[in-house]
N, C-alpha and C positions, 0 to 999 in steps of 0.2 A: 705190731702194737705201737700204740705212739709212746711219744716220752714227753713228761708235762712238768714242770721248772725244775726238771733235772732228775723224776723220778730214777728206779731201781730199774736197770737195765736187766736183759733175762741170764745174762752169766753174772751179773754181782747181786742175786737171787739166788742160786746154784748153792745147792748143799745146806742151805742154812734151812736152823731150826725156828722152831714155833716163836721162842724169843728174840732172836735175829732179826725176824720177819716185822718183829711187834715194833724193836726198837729204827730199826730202820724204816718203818712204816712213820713211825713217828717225828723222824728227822724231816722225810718227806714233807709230813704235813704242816710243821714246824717253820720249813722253808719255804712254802705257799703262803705261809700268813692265815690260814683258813679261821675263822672263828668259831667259838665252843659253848657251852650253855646251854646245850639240848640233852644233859644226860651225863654231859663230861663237861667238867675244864681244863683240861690239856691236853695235851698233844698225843700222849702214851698212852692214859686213859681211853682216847679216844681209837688211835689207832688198835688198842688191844679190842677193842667193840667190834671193827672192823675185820679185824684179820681173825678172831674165835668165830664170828660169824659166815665167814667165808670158808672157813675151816671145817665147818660145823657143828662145833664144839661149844659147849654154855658160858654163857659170861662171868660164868663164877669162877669157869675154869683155874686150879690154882698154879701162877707161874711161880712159887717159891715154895721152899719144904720139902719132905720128902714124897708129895702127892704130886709133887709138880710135873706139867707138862712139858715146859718151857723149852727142855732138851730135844725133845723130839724131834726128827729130822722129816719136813717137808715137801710131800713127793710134789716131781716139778709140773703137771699139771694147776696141782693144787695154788702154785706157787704164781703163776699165770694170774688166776682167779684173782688172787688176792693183789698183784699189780693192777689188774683191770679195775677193781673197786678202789683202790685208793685213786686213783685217777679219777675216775667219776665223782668222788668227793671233791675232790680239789678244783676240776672242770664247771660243773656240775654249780660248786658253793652249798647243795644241800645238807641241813643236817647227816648226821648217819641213820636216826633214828627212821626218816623218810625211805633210804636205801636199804634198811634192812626189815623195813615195815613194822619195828617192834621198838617199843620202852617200856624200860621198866621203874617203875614207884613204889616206892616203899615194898620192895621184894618183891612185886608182883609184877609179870608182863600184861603188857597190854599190846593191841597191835592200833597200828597208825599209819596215815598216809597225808598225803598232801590238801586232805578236805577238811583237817582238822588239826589245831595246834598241835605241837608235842607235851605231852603231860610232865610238868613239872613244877604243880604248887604246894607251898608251903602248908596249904592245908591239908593236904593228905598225909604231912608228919604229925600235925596236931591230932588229928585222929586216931592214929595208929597210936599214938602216946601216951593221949587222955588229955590231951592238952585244953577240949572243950568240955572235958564230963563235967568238971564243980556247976556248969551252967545250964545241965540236963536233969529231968528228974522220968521216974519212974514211967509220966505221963508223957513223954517225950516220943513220938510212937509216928509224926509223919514229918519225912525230911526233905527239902527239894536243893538240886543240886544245879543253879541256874547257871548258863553261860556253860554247858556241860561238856562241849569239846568232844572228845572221844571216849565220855563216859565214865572216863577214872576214876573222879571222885566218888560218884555215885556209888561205882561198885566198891569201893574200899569205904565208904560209909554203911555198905548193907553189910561187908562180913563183917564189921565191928561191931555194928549194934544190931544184931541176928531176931528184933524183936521188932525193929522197923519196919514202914514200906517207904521208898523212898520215889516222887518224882524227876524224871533228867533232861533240864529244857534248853531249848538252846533256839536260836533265830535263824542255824542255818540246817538246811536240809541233808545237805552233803556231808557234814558233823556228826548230825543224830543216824544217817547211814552206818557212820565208823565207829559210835556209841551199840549201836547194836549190836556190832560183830564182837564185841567187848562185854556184851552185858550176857551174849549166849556162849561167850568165851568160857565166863567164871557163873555158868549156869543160874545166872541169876534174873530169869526175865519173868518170875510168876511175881518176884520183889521190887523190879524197878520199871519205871513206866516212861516211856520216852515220848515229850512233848515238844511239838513245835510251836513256839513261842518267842514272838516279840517283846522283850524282857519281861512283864509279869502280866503280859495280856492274857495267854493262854490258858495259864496253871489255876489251879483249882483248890486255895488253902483251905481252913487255916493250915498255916505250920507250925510246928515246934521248932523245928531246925531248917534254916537255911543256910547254903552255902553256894559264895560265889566268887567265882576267878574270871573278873570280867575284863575286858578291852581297858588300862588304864594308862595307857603308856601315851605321853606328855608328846604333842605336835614337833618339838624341838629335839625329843628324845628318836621319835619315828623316823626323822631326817638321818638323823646317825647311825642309825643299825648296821647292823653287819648283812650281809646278802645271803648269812643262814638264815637270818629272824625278816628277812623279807620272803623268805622262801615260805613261808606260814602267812596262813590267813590273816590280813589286814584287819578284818572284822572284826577279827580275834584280840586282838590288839590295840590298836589306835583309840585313844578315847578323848580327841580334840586337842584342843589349846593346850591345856593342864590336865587332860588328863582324867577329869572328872565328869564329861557328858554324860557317859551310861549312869555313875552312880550318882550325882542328881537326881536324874528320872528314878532310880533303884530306891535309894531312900524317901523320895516323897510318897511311893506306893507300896513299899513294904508292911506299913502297918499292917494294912487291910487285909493281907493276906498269912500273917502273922499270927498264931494264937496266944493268949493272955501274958504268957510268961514263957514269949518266943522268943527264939535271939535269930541274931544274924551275924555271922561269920564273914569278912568280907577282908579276901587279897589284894592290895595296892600298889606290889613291891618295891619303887625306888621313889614311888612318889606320895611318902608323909608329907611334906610340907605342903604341897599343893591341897592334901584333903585338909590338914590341918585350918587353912586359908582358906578354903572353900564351904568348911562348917565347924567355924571356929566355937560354934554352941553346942555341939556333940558330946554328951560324955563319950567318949570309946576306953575301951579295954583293949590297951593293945599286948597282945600274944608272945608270947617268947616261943622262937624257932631257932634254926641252927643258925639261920641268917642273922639274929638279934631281933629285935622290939619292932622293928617298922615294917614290917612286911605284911602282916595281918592283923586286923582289929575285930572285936566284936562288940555288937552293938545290940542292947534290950530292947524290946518293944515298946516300953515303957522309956528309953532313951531317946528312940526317935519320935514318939509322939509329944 
């Protein structure tokens, strides 16, 4: 087995427990530098992803209290496995999320691979929260879920609002592949309809609700990434100069496909100022999320026209 900037050799693996495993796993990763943001941000966090998974034990698993695992002693097969995958993180630079084919949002699993971002937006908190309903009414009844990645949102917008049909479009083929195995995951495919679409050519409104987590991450910002968020779709990401090419085109054609008193829910995460700059005539409504105020806005129909 190799050894990679100083991993856990297989005698100072020896005997130790599930939490041993976790914190030392973490040191590891710690000491590599590896980058976080896919699910986790640290080290511990992360490696505890890692080693319950490897383990095959759930991510809830409790390592504190009287339910805790933590003590368990790691038979040394097991213990093998779990050096192998931390090393292929660290080798590798992939998320975890890619290596164990799974994340989870807002308490739900979903599964994920390499054809499709890792699910991690701020609108699937709003949802679960209520953080859109003052902006929904009764008549609220079709929702699209554009730039749809591996389908997450979609599906955490249909068990919400149980009275919706929701369309899931997306411009890549290989996405709406991994949106599928998600949407027959949480048995949801007689409610959501999976389109392939170049941002709103495809879809077929009006809507009452759209929602989208689209590619906005600023040309200066792309350059800098860590070599986990390059390990995800570009497409997915990149949205030019500043950040604003897709939602440009996104705003100038939403109306149309908008119904009377539709809104539009739209993620930007690090780059308010650029939208701000970019349509400084906008009323937006921006959201409050665990992040703060700048992460998602939403916008009336009646705002953007």
């Amino acid at each position: 087995m190799s050894r990679i900037n100083g991993g856990p050799s297989e005698s100072s693996l020896a005997g130790m427990t599930v939490l041993e495993l976790i914190e030392a796993g973490a040191r590891q990763l710690a000491d590599a530098d590896v980058g976080f943001g896919h699910g986790t941000n640290n080290a511990f966090d992360e490696a505890a992803w890692l080693v319950l998974w490897q383990l095959g034990l759930p991510l809830d698993t409790p390592l504190h209290g009287p339910d805790s695992l933590a003590g368990e002693p790691v038979a040394p097969q097991q213990r093998e496995g779990v050096a192998s995958l931390l090393e292929k993180r660290i080798a590798s630079r992939q998320p975890a999320a890619y290596l164990t084919h799974e994340a989870w949002l807002q308490g739900l699993p979903f599964y994920v691979d390499e054809r499709a971002i890792i699910p991690r937006s701020f609108v699937a908190e709003l949802l679960v929260q209520g953080g859109i309903d003052p902006w929904l009414t009764p008549a609220t009844t079709r929702v699209l879920d554009l730039c749809t990645g591996n389908g997450s949102l979609a599906v955490i917008a249909a068990l919400v609002y149980p009275e919706v049909s929701v369309d899931a479009a997306d411009i890549s083929t290989d996405a709406l592949e991994v949106a599928r195995i998600n949407v027959a995951r949480h048995a949801l495919q007689d409610r959501i309809r999976l389109i392939q679409s170049d941002a709103l050519d495809g879809v077929n409104g009006p809507y009452d609700l759209i929602l989208c987590n689209p590619p906005y991450v600023n040309a200066q910002s792309m350059a800098a990434l860590p070599a986990e968020y390059r390990a995800e779709p570009e497409l997915a990401l990149a949205g030019g100069s500043d950040g604003m090419d897709f939602i440009r085109r996104l705003l100038r054609e939403a109306p149309t496909q908008m119904s009377e008193n539709g809104v539009l829910v739209l993620e930007i995460g690090n780059e308010r100022e650029h939208f701000e700059a970019a349509f400084a005539h906008l009323e937006a409504v921006w959201l409050e999320t665990s992040a703060g105020e700048d992460q998602v806005l939403l916008l009336t129909r009646e705002a953007l026209v």
